[in-house]
N, CA, C and O atoms as a DFTB+ gen file, in Angstrom:
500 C
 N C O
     1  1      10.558       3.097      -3.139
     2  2      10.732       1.942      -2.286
     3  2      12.002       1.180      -2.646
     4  3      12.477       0.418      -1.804
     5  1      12.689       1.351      -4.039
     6  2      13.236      -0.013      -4.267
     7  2      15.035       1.454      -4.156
     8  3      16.163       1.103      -4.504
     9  1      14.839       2.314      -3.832
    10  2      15.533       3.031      -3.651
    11  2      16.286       2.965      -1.983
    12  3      17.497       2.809      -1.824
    13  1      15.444       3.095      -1.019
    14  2      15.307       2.545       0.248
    15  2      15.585       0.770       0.464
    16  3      16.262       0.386       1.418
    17  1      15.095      -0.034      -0.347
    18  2      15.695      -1.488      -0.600
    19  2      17.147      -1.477      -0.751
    20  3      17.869      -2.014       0.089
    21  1      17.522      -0.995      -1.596
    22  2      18.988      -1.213      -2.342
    23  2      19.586      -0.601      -1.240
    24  3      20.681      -1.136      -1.067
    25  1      19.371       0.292      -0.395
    26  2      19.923       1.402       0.936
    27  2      20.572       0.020       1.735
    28  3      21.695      -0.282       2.138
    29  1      19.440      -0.538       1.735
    30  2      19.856      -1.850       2.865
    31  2      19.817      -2.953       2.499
    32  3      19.459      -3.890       3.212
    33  1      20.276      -3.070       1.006
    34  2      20.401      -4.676       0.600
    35  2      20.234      -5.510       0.229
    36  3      20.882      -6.489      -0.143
    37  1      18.508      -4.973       0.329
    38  2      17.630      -5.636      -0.652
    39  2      17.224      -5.744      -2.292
    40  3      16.493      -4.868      -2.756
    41  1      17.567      -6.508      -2.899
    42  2      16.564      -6.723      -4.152
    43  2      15.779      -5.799      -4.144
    44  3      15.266      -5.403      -3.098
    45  1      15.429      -5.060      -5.795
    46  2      14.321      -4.202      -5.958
    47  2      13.175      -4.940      -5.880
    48  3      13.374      -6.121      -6.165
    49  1      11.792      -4.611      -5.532
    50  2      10.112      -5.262      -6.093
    51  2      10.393      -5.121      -7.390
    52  3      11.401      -4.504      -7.735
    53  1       9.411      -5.757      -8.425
    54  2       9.114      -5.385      -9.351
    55  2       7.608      -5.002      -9.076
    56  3       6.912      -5.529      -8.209
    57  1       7.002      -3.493     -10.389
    58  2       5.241      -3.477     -10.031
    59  2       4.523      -4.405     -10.406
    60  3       5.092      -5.195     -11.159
    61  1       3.545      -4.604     -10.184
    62  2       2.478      -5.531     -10.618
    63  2       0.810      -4.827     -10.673
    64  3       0.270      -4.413      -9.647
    65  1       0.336      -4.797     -11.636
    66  2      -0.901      -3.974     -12.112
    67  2      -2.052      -4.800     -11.113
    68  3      -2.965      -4.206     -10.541
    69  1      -1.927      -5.591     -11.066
    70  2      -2.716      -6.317     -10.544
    71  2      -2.692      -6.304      -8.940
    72  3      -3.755      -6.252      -8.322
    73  1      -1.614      -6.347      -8.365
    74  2      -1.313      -6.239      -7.075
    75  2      -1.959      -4.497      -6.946
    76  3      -2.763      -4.099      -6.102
    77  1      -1.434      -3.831      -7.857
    78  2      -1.820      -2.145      -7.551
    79  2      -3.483      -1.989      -7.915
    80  3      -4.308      -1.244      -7.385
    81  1      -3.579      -2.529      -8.519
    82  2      -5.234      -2.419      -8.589
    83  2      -6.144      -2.961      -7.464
    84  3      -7.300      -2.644      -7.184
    85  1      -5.282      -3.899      -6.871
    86  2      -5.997      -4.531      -5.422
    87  2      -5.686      -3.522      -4.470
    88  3      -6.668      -3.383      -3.741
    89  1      -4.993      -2.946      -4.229
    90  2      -4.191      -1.747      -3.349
    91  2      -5.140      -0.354      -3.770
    92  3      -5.400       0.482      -2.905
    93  1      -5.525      -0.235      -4.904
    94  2      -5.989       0.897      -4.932
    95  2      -7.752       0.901      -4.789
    96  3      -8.503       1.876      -4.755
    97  1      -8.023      -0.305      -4.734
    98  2      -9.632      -0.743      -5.058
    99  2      -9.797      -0.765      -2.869
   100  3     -10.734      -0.355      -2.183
   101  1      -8.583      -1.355      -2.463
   102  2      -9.021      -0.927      -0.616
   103  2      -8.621       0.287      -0.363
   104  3      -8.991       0.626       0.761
   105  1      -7.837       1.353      -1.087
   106  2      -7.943       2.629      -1.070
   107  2      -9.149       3.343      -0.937
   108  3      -9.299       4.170      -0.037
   109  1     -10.222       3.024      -1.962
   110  2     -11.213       3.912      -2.604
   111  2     -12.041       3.812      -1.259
   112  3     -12.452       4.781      -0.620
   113  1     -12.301       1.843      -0.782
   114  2     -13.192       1.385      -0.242
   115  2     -12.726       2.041       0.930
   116  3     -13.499       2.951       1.226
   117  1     -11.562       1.918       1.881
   118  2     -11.912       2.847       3.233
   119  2     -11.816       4.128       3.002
   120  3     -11.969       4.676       4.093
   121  1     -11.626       5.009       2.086
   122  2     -12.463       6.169       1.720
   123  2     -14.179       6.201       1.701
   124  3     -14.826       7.036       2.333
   125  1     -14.702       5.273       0.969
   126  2     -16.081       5.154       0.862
   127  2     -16.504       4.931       1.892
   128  3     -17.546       5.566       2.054
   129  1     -16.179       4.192       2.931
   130  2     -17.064       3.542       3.841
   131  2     -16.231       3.937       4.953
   132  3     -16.316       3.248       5.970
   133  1     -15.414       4.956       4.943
   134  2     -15.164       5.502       6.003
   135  2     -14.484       4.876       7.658
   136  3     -14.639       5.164       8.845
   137  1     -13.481       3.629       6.644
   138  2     -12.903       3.273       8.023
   139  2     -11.343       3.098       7.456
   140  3     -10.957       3.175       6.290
   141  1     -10.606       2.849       8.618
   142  2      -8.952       2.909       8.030
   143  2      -8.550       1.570       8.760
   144  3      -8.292       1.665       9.959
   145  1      -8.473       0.363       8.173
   146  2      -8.138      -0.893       8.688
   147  2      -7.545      -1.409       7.392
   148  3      -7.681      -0.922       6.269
   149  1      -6.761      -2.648       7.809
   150  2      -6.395      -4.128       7.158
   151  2      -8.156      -5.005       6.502
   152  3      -8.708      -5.475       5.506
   153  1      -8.302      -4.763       7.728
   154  2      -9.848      -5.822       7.544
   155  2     -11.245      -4.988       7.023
   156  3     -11.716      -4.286       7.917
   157  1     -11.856      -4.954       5.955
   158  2     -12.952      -4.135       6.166
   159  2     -13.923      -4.528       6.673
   160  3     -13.984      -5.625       7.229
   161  1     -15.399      -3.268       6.536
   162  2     -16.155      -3.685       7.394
   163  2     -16.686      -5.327       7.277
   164  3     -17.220      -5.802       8.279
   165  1     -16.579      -5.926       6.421
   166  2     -17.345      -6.936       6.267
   167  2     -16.151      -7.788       6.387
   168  3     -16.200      -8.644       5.503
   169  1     -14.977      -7.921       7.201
   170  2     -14.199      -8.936       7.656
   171  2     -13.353      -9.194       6.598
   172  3     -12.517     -10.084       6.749
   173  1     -13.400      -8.665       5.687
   174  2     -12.089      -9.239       4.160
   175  2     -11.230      -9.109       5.347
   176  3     -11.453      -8.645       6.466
   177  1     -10.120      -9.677       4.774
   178  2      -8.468      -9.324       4.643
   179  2      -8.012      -9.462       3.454
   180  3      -8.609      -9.988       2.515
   181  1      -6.495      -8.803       3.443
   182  2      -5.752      -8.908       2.602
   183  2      -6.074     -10.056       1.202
   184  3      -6.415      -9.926       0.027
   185  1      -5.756     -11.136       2.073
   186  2      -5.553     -12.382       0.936
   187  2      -6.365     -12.444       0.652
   188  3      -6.365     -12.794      -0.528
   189  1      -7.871     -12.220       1.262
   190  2      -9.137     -12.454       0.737
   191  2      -9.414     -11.527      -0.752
   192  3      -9.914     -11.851      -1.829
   193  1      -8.792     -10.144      -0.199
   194  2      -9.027      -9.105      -1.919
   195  2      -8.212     -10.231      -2.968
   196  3      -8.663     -10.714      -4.007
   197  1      -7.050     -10.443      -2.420
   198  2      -5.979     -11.365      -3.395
   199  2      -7.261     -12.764      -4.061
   200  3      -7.408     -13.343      -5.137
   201  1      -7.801     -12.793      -3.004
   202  2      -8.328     -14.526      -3.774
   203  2      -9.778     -14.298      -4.608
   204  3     -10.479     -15.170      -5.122
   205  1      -9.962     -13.077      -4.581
   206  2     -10.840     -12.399      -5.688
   207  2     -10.760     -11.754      -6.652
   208  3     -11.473     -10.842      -7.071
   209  1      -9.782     -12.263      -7.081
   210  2      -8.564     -11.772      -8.280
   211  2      -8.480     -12.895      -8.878
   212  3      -7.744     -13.668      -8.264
   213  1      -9.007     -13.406     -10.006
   214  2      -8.296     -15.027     -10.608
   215  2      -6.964     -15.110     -11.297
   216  3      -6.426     -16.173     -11.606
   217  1      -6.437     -13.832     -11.531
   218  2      -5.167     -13.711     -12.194
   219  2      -4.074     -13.349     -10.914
   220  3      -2.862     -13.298     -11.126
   221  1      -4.602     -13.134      -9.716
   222  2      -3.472     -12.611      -8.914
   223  2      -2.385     -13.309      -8.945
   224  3      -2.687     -14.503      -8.971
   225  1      -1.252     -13.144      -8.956
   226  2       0.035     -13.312      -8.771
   227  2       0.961     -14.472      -7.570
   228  3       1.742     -15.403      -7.767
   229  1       0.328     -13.765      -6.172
   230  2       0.312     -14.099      -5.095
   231  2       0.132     -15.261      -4.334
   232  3      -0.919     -15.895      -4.247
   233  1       1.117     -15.496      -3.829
   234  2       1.383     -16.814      -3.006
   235  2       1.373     -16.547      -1.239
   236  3       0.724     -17.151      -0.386
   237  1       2.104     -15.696      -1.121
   238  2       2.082     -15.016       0.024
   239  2       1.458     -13.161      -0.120
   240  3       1.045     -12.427      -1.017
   241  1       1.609     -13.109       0.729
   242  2       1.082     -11.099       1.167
   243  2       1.744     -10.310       2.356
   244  3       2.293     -10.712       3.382
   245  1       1.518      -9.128       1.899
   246  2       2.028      -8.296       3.008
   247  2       1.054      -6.809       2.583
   248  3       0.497      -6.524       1.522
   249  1       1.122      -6.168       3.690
   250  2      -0.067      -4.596       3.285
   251  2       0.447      -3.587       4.362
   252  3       0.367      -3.779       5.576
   253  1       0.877      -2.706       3.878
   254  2       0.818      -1.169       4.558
   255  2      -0.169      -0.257       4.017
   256  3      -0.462       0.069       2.866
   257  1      -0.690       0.132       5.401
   258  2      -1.956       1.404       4.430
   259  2      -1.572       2.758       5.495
   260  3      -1.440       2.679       6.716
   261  1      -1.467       3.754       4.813
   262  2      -1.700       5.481       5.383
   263  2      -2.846       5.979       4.743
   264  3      -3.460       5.635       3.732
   265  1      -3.074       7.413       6.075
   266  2      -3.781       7.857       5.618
   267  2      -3.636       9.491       5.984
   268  3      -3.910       9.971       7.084
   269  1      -3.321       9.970       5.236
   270  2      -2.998      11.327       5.549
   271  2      -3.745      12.481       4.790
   272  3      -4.245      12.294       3.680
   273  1      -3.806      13.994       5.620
   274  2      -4.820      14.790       5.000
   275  2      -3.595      16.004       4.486
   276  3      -2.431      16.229       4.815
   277  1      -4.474      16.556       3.605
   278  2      -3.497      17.546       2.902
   279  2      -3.998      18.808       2.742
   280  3      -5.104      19.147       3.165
   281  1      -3.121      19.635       2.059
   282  2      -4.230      20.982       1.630
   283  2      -3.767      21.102       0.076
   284  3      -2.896      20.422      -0.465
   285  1      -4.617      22.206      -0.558
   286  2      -4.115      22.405      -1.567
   287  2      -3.087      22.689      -2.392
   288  3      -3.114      22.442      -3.598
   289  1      -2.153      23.209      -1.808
   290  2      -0.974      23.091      -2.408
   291  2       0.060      21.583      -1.931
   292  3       1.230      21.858      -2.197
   293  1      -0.001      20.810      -1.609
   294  2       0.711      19.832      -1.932
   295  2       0.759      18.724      -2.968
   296  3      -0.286      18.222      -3.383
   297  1       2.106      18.285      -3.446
   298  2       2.498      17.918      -4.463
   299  2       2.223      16.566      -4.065
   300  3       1.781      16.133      -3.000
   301  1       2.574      15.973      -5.137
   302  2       2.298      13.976      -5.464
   303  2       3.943      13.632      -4.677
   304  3       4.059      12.743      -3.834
   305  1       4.751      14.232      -4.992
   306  2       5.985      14.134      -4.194
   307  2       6.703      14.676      -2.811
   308  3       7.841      14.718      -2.344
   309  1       5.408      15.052      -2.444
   310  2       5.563      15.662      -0.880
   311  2       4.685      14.597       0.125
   312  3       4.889      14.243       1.286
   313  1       3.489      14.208      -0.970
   314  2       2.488      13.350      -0.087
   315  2       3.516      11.952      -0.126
   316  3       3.756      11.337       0.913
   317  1       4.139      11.499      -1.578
   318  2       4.839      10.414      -1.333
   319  2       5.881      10.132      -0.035
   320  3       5.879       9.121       0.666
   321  1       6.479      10.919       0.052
   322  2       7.405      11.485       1.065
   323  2       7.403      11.264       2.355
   324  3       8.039      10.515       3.097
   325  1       6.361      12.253       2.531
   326  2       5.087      11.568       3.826
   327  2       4.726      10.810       4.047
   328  3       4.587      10.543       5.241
   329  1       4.377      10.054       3.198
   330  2       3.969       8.376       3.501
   331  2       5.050       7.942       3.940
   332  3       5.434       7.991       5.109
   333  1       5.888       7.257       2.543
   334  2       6.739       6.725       2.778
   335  2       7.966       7.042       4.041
   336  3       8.911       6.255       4.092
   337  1       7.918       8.060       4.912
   338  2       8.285       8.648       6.185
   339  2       7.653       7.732       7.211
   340  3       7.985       6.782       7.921
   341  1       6.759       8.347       6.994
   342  2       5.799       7.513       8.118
   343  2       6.038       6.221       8.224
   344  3       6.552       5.868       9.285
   345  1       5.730       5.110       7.137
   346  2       6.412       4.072       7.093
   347  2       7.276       3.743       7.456
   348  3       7.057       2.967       8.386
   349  1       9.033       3.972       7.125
   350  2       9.965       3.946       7.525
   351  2      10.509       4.213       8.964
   352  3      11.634       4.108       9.452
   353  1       9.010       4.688       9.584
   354  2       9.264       4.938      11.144
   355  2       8.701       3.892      12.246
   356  3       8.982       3.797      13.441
   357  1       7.870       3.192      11.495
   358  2       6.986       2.132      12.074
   359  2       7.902       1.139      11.572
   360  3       8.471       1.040      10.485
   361  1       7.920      -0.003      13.239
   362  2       8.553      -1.260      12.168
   363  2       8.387      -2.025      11.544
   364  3       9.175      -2.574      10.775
   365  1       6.935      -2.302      11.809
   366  2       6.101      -3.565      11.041
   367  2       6.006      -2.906       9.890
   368  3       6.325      -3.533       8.880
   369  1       5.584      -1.603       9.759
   370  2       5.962      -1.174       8.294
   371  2       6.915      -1.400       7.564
   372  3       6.846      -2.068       6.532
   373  1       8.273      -0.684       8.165
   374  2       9.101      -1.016       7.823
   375  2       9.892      -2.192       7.386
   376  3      10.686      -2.474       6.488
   377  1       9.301      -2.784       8.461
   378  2       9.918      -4.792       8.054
   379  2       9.250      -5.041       6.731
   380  3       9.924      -5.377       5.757
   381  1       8.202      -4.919       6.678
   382  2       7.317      -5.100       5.110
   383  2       8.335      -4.830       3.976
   384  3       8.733      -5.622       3.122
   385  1       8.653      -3.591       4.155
   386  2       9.575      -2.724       3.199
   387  2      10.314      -3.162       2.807
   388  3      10.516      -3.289       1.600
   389  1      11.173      -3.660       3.940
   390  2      12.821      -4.482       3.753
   391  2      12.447      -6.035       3.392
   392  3      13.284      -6.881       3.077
   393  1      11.062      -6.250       3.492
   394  2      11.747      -7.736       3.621
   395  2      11.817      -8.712       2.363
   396  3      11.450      -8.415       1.227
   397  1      12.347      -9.917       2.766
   398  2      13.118     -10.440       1.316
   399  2      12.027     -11.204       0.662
   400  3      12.146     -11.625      -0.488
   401  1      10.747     -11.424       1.533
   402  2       9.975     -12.422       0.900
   403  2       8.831     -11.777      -0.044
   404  3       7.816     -12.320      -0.480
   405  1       9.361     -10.279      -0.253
   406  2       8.166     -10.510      -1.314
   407  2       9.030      -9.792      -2.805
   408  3       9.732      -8.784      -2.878
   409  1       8.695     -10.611      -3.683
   410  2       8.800     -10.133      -5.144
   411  2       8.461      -8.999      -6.047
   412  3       9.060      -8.511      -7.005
   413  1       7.128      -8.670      -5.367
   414  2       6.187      -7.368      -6.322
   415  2       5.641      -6.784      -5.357
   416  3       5.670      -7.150      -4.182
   417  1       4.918      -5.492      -5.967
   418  2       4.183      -4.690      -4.934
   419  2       3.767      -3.874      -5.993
   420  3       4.207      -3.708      -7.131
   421  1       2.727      -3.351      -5.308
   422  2       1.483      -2.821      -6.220
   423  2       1.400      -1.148      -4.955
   424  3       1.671      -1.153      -3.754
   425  1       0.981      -0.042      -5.730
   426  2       0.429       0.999      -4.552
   427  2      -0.502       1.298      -5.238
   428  3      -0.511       1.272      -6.469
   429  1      -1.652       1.710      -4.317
   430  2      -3.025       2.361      -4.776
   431  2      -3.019       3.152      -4.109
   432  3      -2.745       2.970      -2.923
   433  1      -3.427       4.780      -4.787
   434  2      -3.381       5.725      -3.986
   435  2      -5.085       5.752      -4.613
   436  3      -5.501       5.245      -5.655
   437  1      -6.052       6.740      -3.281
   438  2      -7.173       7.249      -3.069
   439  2      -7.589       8.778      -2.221
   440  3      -7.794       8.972      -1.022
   441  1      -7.611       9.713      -3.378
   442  2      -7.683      10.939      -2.947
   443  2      -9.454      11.555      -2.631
   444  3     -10.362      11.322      -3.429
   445  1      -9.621      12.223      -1.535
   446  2     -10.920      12.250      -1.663
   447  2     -11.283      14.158      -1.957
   448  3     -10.330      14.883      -2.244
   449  1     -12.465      14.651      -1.858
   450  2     -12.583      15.900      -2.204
   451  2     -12.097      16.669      -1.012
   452  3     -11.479      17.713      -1.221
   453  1     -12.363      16.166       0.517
   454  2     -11.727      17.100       1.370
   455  2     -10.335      16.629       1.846
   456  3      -9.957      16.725       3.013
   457  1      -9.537      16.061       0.732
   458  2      -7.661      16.534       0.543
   459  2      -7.522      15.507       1.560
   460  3      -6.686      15.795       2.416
   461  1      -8.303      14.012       1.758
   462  2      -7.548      12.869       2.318
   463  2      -7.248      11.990       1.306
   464  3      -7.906      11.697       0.308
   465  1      -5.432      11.336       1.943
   466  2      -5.251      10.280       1.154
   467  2      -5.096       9.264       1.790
   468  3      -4.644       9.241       2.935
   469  1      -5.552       7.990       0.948
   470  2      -5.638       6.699       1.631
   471  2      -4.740       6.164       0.373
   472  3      -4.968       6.317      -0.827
   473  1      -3.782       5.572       0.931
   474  2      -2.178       4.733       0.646
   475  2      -2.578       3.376       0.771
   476  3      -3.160       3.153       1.833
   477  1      -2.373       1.859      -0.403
   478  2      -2.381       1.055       0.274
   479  2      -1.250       0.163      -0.418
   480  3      -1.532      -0.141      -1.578
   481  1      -0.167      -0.263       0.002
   482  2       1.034      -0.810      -0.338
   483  2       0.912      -2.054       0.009
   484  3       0.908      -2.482       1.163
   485  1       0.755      -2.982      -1.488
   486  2       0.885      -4.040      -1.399
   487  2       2.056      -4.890      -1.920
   488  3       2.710      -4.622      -2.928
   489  1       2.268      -6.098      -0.993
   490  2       2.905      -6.637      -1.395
   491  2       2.691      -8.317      -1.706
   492  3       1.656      -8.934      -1.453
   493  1       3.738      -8.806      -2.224
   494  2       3.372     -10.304      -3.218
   495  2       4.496     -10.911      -3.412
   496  3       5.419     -10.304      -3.954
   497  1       4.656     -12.438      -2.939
   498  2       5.890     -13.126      -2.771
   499  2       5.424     -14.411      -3.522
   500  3       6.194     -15.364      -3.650
């Protein structure tokens, strides 16, 4: 990401464990419960995972999530790829990516047994 930043100007993120642990904990969950949204079933959003965090970071937010299926031979750097593709093609994604207001970002990746991944890229300003 901060490779694609610097492309166009931007300041790198720095990671944040905490931001990625929130990112990877709505990974698992729309794996588990079998839906692919911002909001889960029970109406969270974003800031809401953030405000169930007492150490979070976060003042503001931002969230990109994929979800893509694979087979067995693909690599951690082919699926990255892919994502981050996909992203870069969408703009609201993309605006996320580029934009100046956030500081950190966290990714949680969630792999399941039949070769889906659920991506969730967070961000924190």
């Amino acid at each position: 990401m901060n490779e694609i930043r610097s492309q166009q100007g931007q300041d790198p993120l720095g990671s944040d464990v905490t931001v990625a642990s929130v990112a990877r904990a709505h990974s698992e969950d729309m794996a588990d419960r079998d839906y692919f949204a911002h909001t889960n079933p029970d109406g969270e959003q974003p800031w809401d995972r953030y405000g169930d965090v007492a150490d979070s970071p976060c003042r503001t937010f931002g969230e990109n999530i994929a979800m893509v299926t694979v087979g067995p031979d693909a690599t951690e750097d082919s699926v990255a790829n892919r994502v981050v593709d996909m992203w870069m093609d969408s703009s609201g994604h993309r605006q996320n990516i580029l934009s100046a207001a956030w500081n950190e970002e966290g990714i949680g990746v969630y792999v399941t047994d039949g070769g889906e991944v659920y991506v969730t890229q967070n961000f924190c300003g």
